[in-house]
Each structure stands twice: as C-alpha cells, then as structure tokens.
VEXDREN-2710 file (C-alpha; in Angstrom, 1 decimal):
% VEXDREN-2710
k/r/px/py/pz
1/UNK/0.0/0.0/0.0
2/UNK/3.2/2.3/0.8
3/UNK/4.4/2.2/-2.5
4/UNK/1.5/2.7/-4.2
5/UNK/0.8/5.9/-2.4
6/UNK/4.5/7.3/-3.9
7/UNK/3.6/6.0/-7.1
8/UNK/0.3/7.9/-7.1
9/UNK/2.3/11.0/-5.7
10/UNK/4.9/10.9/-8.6
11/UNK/2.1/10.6/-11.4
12/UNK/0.4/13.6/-9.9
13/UNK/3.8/15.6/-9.4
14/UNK/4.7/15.0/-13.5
15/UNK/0.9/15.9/-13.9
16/UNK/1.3/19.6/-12.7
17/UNK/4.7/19.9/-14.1
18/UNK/3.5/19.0/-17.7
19/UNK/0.6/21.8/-17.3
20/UNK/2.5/24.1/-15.7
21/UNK/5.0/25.3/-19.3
22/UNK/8.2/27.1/-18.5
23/UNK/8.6/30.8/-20.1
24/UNK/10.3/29.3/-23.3
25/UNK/13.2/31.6/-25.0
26/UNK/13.8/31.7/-28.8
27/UNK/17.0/30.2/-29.6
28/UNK/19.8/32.9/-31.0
29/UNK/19.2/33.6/-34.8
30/UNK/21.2/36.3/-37.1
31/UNK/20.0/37.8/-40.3
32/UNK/21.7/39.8/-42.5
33/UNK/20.7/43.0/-45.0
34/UNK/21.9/42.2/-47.7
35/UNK/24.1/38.9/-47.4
36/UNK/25.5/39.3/-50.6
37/UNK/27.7/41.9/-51.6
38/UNK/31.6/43.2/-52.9
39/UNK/34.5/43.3/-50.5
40/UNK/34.4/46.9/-49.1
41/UNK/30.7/47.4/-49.0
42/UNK/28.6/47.4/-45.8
43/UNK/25.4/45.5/-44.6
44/UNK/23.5/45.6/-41.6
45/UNK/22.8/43.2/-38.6
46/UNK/20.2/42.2/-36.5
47/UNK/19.0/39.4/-34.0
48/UNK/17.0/37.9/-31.7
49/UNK/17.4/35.2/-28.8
50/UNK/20.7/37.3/-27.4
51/UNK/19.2/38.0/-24.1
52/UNK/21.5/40.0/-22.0
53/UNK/20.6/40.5/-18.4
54/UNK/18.8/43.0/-16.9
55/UNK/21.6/44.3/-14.5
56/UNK/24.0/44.4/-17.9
57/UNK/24.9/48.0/-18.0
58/UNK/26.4/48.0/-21.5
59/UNK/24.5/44.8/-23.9
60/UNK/27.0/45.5/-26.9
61/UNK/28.3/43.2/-29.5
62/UNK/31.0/43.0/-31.8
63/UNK/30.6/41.4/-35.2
64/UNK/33.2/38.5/-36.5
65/UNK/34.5/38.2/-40.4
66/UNK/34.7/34.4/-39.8
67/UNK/35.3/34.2/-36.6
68/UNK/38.7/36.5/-36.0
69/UNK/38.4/39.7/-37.6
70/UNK/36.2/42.4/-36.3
71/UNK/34.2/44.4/-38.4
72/UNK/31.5/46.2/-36.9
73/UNK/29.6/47.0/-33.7
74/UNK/25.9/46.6/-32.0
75/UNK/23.7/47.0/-29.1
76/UNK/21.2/44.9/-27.9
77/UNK/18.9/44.3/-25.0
78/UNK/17.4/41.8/-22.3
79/UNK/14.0/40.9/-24.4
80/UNK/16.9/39.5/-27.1
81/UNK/16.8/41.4/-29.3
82/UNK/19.1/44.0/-31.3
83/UNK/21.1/45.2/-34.3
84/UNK/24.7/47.3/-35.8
85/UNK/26.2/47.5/-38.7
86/UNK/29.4/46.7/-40.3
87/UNK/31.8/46.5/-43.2
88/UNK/33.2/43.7/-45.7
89/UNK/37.2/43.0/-45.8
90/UNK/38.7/44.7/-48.2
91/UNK/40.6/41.8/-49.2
92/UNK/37.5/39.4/-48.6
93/UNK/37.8/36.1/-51.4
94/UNK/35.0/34.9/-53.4
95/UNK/32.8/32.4/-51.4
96/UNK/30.9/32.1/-48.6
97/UNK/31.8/33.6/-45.1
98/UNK/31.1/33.6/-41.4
99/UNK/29.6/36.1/-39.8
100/UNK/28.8/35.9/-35.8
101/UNK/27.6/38.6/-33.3
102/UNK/29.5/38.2/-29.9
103/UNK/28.6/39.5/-26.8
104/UNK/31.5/41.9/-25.3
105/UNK/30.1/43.7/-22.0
106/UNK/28.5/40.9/-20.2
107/UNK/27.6/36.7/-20.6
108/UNK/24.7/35.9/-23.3
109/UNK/24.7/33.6/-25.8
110/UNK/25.9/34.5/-29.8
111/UNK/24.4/34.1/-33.4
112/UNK/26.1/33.6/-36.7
113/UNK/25.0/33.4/-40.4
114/UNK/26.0/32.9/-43.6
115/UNK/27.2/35.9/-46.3
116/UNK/28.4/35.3/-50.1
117/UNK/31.1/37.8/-51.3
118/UNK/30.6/38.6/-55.4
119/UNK/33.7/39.9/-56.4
120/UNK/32.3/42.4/-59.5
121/UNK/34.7/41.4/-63.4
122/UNK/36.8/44.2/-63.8
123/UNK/35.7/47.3/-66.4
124/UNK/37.7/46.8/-69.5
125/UNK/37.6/49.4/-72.1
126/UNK/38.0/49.5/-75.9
127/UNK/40.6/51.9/-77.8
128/UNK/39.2/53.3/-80.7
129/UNK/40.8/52.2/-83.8
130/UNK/42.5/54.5/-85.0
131/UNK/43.1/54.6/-89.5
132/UNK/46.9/55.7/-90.6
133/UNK/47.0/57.8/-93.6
134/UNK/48.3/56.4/-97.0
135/UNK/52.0/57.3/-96.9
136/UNK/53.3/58.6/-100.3
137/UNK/56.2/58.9/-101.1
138/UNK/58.0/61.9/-103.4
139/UNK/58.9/61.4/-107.2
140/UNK/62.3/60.6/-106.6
141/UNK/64.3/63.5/-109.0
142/UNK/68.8/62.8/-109.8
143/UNK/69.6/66.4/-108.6
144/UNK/72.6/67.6/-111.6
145/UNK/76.4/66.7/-111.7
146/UNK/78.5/69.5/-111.2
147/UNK/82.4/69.6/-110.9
148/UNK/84.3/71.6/-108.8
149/UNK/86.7/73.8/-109.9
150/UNK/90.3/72.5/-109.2
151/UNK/92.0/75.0/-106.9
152/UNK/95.9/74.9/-106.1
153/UNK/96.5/75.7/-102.3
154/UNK/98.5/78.5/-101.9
155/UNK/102.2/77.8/-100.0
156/UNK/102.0/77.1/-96.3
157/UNK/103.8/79.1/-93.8
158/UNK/103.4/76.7/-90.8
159/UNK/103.8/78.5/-87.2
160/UNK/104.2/76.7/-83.8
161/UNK/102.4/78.9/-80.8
162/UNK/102.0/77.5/-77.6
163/UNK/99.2/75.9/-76.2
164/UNK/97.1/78.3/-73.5
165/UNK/95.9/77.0/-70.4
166/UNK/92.7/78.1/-68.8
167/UNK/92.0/77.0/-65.2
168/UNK/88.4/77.2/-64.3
169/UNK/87.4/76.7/-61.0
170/UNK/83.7/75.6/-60.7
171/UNK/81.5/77.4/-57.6
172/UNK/78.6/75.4/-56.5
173/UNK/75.5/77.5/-57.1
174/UNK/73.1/78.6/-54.7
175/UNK/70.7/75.6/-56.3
176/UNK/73.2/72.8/-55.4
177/UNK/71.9/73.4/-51.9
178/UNK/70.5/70.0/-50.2
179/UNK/66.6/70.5/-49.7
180/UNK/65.3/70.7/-46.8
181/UNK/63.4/67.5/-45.9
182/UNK/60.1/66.3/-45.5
183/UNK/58.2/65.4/-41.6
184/UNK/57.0/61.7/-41.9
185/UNK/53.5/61.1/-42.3
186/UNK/52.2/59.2/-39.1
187/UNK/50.1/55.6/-40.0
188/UNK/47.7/54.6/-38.6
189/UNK/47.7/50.8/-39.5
190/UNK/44.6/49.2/-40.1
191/UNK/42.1/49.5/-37.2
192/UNK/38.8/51.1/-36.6
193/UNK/37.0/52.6/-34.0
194/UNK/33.1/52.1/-33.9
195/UNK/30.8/54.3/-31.7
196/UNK/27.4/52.6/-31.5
197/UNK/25.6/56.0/-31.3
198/UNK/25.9/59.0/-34.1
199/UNK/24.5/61.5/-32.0
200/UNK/23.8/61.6/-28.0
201/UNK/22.7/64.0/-25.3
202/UNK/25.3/65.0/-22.4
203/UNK/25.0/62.2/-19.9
204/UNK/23.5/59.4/-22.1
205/UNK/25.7/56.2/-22.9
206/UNK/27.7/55.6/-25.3
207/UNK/30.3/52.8/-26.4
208/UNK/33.5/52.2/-28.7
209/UNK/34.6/49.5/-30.2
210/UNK/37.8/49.1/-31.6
211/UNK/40.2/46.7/-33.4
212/UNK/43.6/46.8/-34.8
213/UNK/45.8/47.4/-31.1
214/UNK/48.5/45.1/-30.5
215/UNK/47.8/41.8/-28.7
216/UNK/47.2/43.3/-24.6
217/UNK/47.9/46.4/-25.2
218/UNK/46.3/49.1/-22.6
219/UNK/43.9/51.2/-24.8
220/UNK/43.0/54.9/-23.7
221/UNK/39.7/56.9/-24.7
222/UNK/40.4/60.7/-25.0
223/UNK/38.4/63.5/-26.3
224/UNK/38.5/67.4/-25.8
225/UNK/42.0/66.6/-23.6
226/UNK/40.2/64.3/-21.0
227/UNK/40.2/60.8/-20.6
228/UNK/36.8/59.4/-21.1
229/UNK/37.2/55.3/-21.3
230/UNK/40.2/52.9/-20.5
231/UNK/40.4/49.2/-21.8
232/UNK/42.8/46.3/-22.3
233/UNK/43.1/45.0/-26.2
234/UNK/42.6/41.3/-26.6
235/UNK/44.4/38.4/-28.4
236/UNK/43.0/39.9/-31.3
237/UNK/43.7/43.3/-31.3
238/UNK/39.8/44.1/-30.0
239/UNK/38.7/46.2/-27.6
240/UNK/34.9/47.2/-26.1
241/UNK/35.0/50.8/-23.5
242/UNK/32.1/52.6/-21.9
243/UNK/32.9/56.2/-23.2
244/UNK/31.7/58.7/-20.0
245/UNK/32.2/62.9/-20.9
246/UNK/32.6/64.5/-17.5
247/UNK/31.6/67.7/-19.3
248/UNK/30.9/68.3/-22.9
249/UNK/29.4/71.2/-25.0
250/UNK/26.8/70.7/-28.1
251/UNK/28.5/70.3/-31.2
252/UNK/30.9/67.2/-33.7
253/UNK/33.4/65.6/-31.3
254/UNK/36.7/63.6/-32.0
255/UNK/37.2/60.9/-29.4
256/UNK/40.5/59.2/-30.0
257/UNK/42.0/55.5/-28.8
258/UNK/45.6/55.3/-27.9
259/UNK/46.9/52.1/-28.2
260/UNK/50.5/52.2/-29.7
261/UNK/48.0/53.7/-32.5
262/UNK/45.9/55.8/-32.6
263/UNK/41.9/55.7/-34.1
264/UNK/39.8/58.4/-34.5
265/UNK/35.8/58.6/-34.0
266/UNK/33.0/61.4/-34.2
267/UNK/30.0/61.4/-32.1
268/UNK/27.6/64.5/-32.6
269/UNK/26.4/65.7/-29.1
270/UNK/22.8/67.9/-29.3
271/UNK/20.9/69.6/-26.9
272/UNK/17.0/68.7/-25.4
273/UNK/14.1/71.3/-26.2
274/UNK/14.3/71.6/-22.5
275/UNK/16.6/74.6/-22.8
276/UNK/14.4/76.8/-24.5
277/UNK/12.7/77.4/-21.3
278/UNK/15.7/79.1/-19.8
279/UNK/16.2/81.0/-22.6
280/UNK/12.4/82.6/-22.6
281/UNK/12.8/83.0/-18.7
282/UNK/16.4/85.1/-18.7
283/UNK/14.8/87.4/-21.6
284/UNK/11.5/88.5/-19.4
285/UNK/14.0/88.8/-16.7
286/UNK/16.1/91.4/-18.5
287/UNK/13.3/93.3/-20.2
288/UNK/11.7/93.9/-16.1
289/UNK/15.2/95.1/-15.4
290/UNK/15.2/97.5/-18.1
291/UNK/12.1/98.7/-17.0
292/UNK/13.1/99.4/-13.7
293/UNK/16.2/101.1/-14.4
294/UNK/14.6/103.8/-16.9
295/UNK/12.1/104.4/-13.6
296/UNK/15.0/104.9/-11.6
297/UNK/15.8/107.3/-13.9
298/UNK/13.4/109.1/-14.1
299/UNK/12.7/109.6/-10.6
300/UNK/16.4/110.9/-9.9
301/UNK/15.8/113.2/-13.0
302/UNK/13.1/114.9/-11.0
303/UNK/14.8/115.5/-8.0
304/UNK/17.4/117.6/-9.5
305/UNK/14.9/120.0/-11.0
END
C-alpha cells in the first residue's frame, strides 16, 4: 500500500509539471541585410534570442568576419533582441563567409550566419581604332652633276704657338643646396574605431569598439583633452570601452584610442528642447530690469529740478 501511495504521488507531481509550461526563449538567430555583396561594401545586422541581463549596463556586440576579424559593432537588449552594422574585408575572397555577433560587455549567448562575397569582373575598355594615312612617297628627282673647280692651295707658312691653359674653378650654385626635408606622415595601421551611437545628449551612454591594437595592449579613450574610457586589447587586437564625458558642450566631437595607434571617431552631441525654457525665462528677466532702471531714472531726474 506504501508504494503505491509514492507511485500515485509521482504521477500527480509530472501531472502539474507537464501543465505548468516554463517561459520558453527563442533560440539565437542572425540575419543579415543584404548577405550578398563586394569586398568593401557594408550591410546591416540584426537578431533575436541574445538576451543580455537585466543588470548588464552596457549589452554591446561585436561582429566577427569568420570568426577573428572584427568588423563592426551593435547593441542589444534583455528581451533578445538587437542590431549594428558593419563593413566587408577589403581583401574578402570569393565564397561564402562567417559572420557571428559576440557579446562583449556581459555573458549571453551568440548568433552567426552565412554571407556570399561577389567579387564584380573588372571594367575593360576598348581603344578606338585608329586609321593611318596612306603614306606617299615623293617622285624621286637625280639632282645635276656638277664639278668643282680644281683649286691649287697657296704655299703654307706653318707657325708653332704654344698651347694656353685656362684653369676654371667651378663654384657650387646657390641651387646645389641640399633641400630641406620632408616630416613623416604618421600611420595609422589598419584599425577602426566604432561608436554605436551617431548622436547623444550630455549624460547618455555611449560605447566604442575598436580593433587593430596590439595583442594586450592598454587602450586609452580621450576626447577634448580628458580621458573618457580605459580598456585592455585582446588576443586579437579588440577592444569594447564605456565612453563617459565628464563635461561636454553641443557640437561634432573627435574621441581618440591610444593604443600604440591611434583611431579616430566622431560622435555628434545635441541639446534637449528643455533649454528653451531658460532661454524665454532670462529674456522676461532682462526686459523687467530694463524697465526698472529707466524708472529709476526718471525719478532721480526729478529731483534735481
């Protein structure tokens, strides 16, 4: 009777945990707009089932050229969703490639699809054919015989003088001066730095990525001569930095990483409506003092008459 009370109790247990469905996730997928295209040109990137947590500060990705090379950015979110853009290799071959979105900031899971590179047959052009004249050639004309006169030469007095010397010494010129020479031009190899945001407001987030630093170098994030991100390159050259402004103004800013090289990004940083309410406030604020002044005026006017 004791064990078939348990086995009662375990077929009611399965019962309420078959009717009771777990919040199922969708499984990571990629897609890709357009997955076919020329080395050099750029597509976009999206997802879902990457779910980042909700205490992840930063949910940014970085997107893989067959799994090594970075080349391009995103953002995404805790409901597992999200998107970036990025760039085909310059020196991408034929084929099909790899293309996988990898979490950076914090643990999730990644996606990866498939994208065909078409390289386009090179543009040949056609020289017009060109016609040469008929060459003809000049009547051919036996121009007269004449003979010359036979002349005696008179008699020869022969002198010896001797031989002058003239020394020459050469000057340099003014042009044989060496040039002056050129400054070196300063490469910056072949990284990039991605900002996943064109334009932000002062105090909103916003995150590089970057790739082509040496293998563990320290990276540094500077813009209008302050240090706003620090970071650590990986095995591949990769890095991922929060970018913080402790104070910025509205206008096209330059934020630079320092890595042994140096990349260059722009952000745009604009200003809320919210400060045309300040501006209204300040201007009926100088029009009462106005007013009052020319009262004071006039009452200081009277009492000198």
């Amino acid at each position: 009777m004791r064990s078939l009370g348990l086995l009662v109790a375990l077929a009611a247990g399965v019962t309420v945990l078959a009717a009771t469905p777990a919040t199922a996730q969708q499984p990571p997928a990629l897609s890709l707009s357009p997955n076919v295209g020329a080395p050099g040109s750029g597509f976009k990137v999206s997802w879902t089932g990457i779910y980042f947590s909700r205490t992840c500060e930063f949910p940014s990705v970085r997107v893989l050229w067959d799994g090594k090379t970075v080349v391009g950015s995103g953002s995404g979110s805790s409901n597992g969703t999200g998107s970036g853009s990025a760039t085909v290799p310059a020196d991408a071959s034929a084929g099909s490639h790899r293309v996988t979105v990898q979490p950076t900031s914090c643990q999730a899971s990644s996606a990866s699809n498939t994208f065909t590179v078409r390289i386009p047959p090179p543009v040949t052009t056609t020289p017009p054919v060109t016609t040469q004249p008929p060459v003809t050639k000049p009547p051919v004309t036996n121009p007269p015989v004449t003979n010359p006169p036979v002349t005696r030469p008179p008699g020869v007095t022969t002198t010896t003088t001797p031989p002058m010397t003239t020394t020459t010494t050469d000057t340099p010129s003014s042009s044989s001066q060496p040039s002056s020479s050129t400054d070196a031009l300063t490469s910056t190899g072949d990284g990039v730095l991605v900002l996943d945001k064109e334009n932000i407001q002062p105090g909103e987030d916003l995150t590089a990525t970057g790739t082509g630093c040496p293998k563990g170098a320290s990276v540094t994030l500077k813009s209008l001569g302050q240090d706003v991100g620090q970071a650590v390159a990986d095995d591949n050259g990769g890095f991922t930095s929060p970018v913080r402004f402790a104070s910025i103004e509205p206008g096209r800013h330059k934020v630079r990483a320092e890595c042994g090289i140096t990349l260059v990004g722009n952000v745009d940083v604009t200003l809320s409506s919210s400060s045309g309410g300040t501006t209204s406030t300040l201007v009926v604020l100088l029009f009462f003092l106005l007013v009052g002044a020319a009262m004071l005026r006039r009452q200081f006017t009277g009492l000198r008459r």
